[in-house]
N, C-alpha and C positions, 0 to 999 in steps of 0.2 A: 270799355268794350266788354271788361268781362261781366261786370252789372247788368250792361244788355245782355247778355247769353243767359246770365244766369234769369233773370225775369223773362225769357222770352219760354225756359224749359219751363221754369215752374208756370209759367201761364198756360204753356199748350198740355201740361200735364191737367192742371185743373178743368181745361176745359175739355179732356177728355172725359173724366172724372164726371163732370155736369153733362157732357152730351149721353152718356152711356146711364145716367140717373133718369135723363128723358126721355130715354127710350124705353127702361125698363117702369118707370110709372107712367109714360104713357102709352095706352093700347095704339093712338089713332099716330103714331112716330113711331118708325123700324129703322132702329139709329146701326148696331151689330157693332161687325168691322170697319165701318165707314166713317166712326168717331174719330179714328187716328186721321184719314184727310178732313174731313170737316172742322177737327181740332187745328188743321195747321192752317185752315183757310181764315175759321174764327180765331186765332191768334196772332194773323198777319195783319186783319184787318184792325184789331184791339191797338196792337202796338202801333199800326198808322194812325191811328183814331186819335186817344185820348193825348198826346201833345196837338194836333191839330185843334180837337174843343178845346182844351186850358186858352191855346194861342188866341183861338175868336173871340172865348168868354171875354177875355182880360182884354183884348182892345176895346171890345164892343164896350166892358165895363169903363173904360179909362174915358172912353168919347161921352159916355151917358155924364150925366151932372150928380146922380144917383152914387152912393155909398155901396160896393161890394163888400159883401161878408162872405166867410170861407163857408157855411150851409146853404146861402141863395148861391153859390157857384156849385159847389156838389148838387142842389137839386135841378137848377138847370141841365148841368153835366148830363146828369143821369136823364131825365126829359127826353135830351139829344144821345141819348144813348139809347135808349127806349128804340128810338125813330130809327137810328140806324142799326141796332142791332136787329129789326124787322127786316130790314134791306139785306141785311149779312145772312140772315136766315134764310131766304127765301133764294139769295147768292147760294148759301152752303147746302140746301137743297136739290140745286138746278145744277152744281158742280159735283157732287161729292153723290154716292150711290144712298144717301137716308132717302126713304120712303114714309111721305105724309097721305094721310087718309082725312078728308075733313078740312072745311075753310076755316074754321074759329080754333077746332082744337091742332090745325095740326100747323095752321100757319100763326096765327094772334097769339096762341099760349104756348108756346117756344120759348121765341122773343120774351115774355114777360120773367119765367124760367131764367134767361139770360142775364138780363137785367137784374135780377137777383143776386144771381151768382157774381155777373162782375161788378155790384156792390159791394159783395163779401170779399172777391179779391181784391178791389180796390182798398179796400182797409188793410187786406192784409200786403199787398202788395208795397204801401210806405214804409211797411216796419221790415221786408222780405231788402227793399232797397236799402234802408239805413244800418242793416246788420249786414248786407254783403261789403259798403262802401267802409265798414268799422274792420271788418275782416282781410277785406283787401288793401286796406292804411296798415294795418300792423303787419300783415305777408309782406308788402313792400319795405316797408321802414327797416323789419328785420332782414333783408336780402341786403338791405343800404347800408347795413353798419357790417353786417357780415361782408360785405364787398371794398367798405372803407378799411375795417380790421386787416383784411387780406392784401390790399393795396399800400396800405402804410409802412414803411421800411424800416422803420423801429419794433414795430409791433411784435415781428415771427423774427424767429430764428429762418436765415438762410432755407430755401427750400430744395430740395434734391431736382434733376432734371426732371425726373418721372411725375414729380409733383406737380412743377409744370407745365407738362403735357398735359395730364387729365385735367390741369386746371381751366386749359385751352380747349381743351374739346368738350367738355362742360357747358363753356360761353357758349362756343358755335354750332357744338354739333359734330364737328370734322374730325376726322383721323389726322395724324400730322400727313400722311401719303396724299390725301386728302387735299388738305388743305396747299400742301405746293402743287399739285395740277391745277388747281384752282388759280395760281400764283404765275401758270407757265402759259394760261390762258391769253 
């Protein structure tokens, strides 16, 4: 859960980042203030997207008699990402206040724009996910020995009442007042 949050901020940060690049290079897209919704429209649809394509690729590849390599599934990917991030555009146009002027430049080279960009985060995106899931294995492991050291009755010396308390309301959150109404519930 917190892997998804954390890819979901830094995606919709990036792709504010690239919507507010395409509005300022280009004349015929008035992207402004409208990047921050456009940004959570283009990042809801990214994070539904790209396990749905892996999912199709990799049946469709399993049914074929044909040999997948991990560059003919990124180029496909990307193909199909092409395609629908035109549809996301033209979504995130019709939803969100960007103002396009122009069939080619403000609808076709968008999307291409995009497609770019989430090629770049999609590279950086594996290495974003295998340092959050390296960081969030060692925060936990160390809460687990801190929690087994504090549990174990050899380990500490006897703990004072006060100790705990806060040791309890640490866990839960609660006041002891607290936590007996909760009790008389």
């Amino acid at each position: 859960m917190k892997s998804w949050l954390i890819r979901a901020v830094s995606l919709y940060v990036f792709n504010v980042v690239v919507l507010l690049l395409i509005g300022l290079l280009m004349s015929s897209v008035s992207v402004g203030w409208h990047a921050l919704w456009a940004a959570v429209i283009l990042t809801l649809a990214t994070l539904a997207l790209k396990p749905v394509l892996l999912k199709a690729f990799r049946g469709a590849a399993s049914k074929s008699a044909s040999s997948r390599t991990k560059v003919g599934e990124k180029v496909v990917q990307y193909v199909l990402v092409c395609v629908v991030e035109l549809i996301v555009w033209v979504l995130t146009v019709l939803l969100s206040g960007v103002d396009v002027r122009g069939w080619f430049w403000g609808y076709v080279l968008p999307p291409l724009f995009l497609l770019i960009a989430w090629v770049i985060y999609d590279q950086i995106d594996d290495r974003i996910e295998a340092k959050t899931g390296e960081v969030i294995g060692s925060v936990s492991s160390r809460m687990k020995r801190t929690d087994a050291a504090a549990s174990s009755p050899g380990s500490a010396p006897a703990a004072s009442p006060e100790a705990s308390i806060g040791r309890d309301e640490l866990r839960d959150g609660l006041t002891p007042e607290q936590r007996r109404m909760l009790d008389n519930l």
